[in-house]
N, C-alpha and C positions, 0 to 999 in steps of 0.2 A: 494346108496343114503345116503348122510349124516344122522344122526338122533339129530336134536338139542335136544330135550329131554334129550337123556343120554350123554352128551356131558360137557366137562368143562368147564370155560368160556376161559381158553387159545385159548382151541382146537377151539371153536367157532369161536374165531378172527382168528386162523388163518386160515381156513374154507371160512372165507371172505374176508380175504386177497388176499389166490388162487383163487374165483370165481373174482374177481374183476381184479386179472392178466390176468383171461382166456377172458374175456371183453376186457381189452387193446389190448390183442393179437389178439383179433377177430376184433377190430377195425385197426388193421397196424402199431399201435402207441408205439414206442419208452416208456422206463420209461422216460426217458428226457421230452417227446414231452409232455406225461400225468401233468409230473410233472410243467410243462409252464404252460400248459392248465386251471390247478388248482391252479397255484399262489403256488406251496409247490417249496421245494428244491426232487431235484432226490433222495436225501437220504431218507425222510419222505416217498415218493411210496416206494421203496426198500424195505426199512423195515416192512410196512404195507404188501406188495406182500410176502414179504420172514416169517418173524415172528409176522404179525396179529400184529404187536406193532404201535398206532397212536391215536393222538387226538382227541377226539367227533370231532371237527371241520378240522380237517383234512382230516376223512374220510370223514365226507361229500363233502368239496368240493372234493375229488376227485368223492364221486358218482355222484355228479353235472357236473363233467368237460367231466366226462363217461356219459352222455344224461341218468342216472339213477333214476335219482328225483323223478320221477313217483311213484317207486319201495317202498319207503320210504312211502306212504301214509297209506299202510296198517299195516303198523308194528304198534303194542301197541294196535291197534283199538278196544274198547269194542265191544265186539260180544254176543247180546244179541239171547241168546236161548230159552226164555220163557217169561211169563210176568210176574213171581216173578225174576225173574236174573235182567230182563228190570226196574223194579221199583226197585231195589236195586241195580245200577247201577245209577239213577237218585237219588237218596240219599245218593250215594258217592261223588256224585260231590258237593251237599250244605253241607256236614258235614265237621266239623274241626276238624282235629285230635287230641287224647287228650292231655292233659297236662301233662308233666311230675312231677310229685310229690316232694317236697320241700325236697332237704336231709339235 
């Protein structure tokens, strides 16, 4: 099992470049066919399948073209484990971050 934890962000991307090959292959689907499907060129899958290398918007549409969309709802999600986390979680969302100082 992967461990993103101790993980770089390379390795990460490329981590989910191959789970997202292993999805096309599990679907039947050509890099060509994905890459139709998603409006990319077959070079942008390639490279995202082979070296994790591709655009915030890139990968999306390909998780979108791969029926993955779903998958995406939970990523980032505050996950509140108490009720001081839960209220200090709700006062991150009204606070502004500070200002940075005059040099």
């Amino acid at each position: 099992m992967f461990d993103f934890m101790m993980a770089t962000a390379p390795e990460i991307s490329a981590e989910l470049g191959h789970r997202l090959r292993a999805r096309r292959l599990m679907q039947g689907w050509s890099q060509v066919e994905l890459a139709q499907r998603a409006g990319l060129s077959s070079g942008t899958v390639k490279n995202l399948e082979a070296k994790g290398q591709a655009s915030l918007a890139s990968f999306i549409q390909i998780v979108v073209a791969l029926g993955l969309a779903d998958d995406l709802g939970e990523l980032f999600r505050l996950k509140v484990v108490s009720i001081a986390a839960m209220e200090k979680a709700e006062l991150a969302k009204r606070r502004r971050a500070p200002r940075r100082a005059a040099k």
